[in-house]
C-alpha positions, -999 to +999 in steps of 0.1 A: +675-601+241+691-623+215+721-620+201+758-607+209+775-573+208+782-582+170+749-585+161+755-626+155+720-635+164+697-651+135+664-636+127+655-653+092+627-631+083+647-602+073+650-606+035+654-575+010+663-571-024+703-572-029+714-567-069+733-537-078+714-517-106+727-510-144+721-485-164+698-484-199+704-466-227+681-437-212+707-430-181+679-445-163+692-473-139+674-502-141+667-529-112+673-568-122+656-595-106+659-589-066+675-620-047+663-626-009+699-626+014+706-649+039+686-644+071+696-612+086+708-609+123+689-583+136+679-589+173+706-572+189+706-538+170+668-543+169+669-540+213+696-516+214+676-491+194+647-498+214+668-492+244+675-456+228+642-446+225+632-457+261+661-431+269+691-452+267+718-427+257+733-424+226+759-453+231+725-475+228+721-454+189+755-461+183+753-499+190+718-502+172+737-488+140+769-508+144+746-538+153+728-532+118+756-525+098+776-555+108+748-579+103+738-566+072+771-579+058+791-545+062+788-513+042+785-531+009+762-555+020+738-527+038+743-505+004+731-540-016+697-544+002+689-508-013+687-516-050+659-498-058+670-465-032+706-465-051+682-465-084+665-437-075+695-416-058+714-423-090+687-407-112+689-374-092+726-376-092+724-382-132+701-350-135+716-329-111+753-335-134+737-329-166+717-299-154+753-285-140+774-289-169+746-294-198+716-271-188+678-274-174+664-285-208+694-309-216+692-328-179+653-332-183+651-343-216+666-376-207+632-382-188+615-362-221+607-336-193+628-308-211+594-286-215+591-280-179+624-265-173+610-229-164+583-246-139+585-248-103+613-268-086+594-291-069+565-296-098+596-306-120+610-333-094+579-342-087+575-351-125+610-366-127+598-389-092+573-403-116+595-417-141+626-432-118+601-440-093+566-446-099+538-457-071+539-495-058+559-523-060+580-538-033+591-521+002+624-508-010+604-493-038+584-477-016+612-464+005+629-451-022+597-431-036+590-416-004+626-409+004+623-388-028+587-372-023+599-362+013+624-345+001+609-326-028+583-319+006+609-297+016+622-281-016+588-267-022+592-255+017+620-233+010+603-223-027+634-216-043+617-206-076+617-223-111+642-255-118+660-238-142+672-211-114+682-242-087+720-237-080+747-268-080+745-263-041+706-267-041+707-298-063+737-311-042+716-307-010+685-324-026+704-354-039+717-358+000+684-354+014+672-383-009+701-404+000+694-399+036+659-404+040+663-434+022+692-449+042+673-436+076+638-452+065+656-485+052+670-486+091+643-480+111+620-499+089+643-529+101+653-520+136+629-493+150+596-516+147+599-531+182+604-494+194+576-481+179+555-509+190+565-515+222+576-491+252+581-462+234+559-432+229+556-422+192+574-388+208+601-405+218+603-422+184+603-393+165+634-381+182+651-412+181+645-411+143+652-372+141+685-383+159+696-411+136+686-388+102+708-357+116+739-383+122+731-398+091+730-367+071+764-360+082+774-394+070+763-388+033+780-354+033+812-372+037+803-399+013+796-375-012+825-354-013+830-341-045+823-368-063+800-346-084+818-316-090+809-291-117+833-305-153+832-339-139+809-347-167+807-387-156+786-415-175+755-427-161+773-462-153+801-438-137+772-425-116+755-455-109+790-467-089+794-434-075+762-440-054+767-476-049+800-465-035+781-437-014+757-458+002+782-482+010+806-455+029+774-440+043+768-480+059+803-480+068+804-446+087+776-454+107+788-486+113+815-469+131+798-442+147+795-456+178+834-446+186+821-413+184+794-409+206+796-403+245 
């Protein structure tokens, strides 16, 4: 197993995109040109996850997460090969603060959506996932959309009626489910494919991930905070650095997780 506790093995076939997003004049972010980062150094938190799902312990999770965080270039740096997930979260975040403080019909007309306001939740998302983030296109695109379809999966579980009735709460918990899955997908997708190739049954993979997304979850909580609170009323570009910032805490708190864990 390459690679030292500090993840400081090179593996230069890890390349994602790395830009932070800016806003248009829609509230929409928008994506420049992605830029490959220097080869990434994940051997080490690539075996200690595999370790984990061969029934390793959770100090093996822990070390897999720090592993990934630290060569991924720290919080920030993690949070920068996301471009298009921190797109996509900030577009929910942008909705769910205009639908708080403006109204159903004033948060969906910025997508030109404000029709459906009295439809079903998830028909409504599912409309709005079209329009920040639209089939095909790179990985991270693809992370991000089914980060966002996954969790409109389990809005239209619950059935909590027609958008216009969705509580702050509800919204809140959506926009964290999207930030999660994302953040959870992004990892595995980089760390978890010798597992799920190799030793481990797709059972044991499964937990492992179920694992990783319930700590993670936790981890975007605290990111979030308040950041969003009802009369907050920030700009989109306020927004768009409020997730940045998220994703980047998120990286950070996992990175240290590992103190944590027994």
């Amino acid at each position: 197993m390459g690679g030292g506790e500090d993840g400081s093995g090179k593996d230069r076939s890890d390349h994602s995109d790395t830009e932070n997003s800016t806003s248009d004049e829609s509230g929409v972010a928008q994506v420049p040109p992605t830029v490959a980062p220097p080869g990434g150094a994940f051997t080490y938190p690539r075996g200690q996850f595999t370790r984990f799902t061969n029934g390793g312990g959770s100090k093996s999770l822990g070390r897999a997460l720090k592993g990934y965080v630290r060569a991924a270039g720290g919080g920030a740096g993690a949070a920068r090969r996301m471009p298009h997930s921190t797109r996509v979260a900030s577009g929910v975040a942008g909705l769910a603060s205009a639908f708080v403080n403006e109204g159903a019909e004033t948060a969906l007309a910025r997508f030109d959506l404000q029709g459906l306001a009295g439809r079903p939740a998830a028909e409504v998302l599912e409309a709005v996932a079209e329009i920040i983030c639209p089939d095909g296109g790179t990985i991270d695109e693809a992370i991000a959309r089914d980060a966002m379809l996954e969790a409109i999966a389990e809005v239209a579980e619950d059935d909590p009626g027609a958008f216009d009735e969705l509580s702050k709460d509800q919204l809140d918990e959506f926009l964290c489910d999207v930030i999660t899955r994302s953040v959870v997908t992004k990892v595995l997708n980089e760390i978890g494919t010798n597992a799920l190739h190799g030793s481990a049954s797709d059972a044991d993979f499964r937990e492992a991930e179920r694992i990783t997304r319930d700590f993670t979850q936790g981890r975007v909580r605290d990111a979030l905070g308040s950041r969003f609170d009802v009369g907050s009323r920030p700009t989109q570009s306020e927004i768009d650095r409020s997730i940045s910032e998220v994703y980047a805490d998120t990286f950070d708190m996992l990175g240290a997780v590992l103190e944590t864990m027994q």
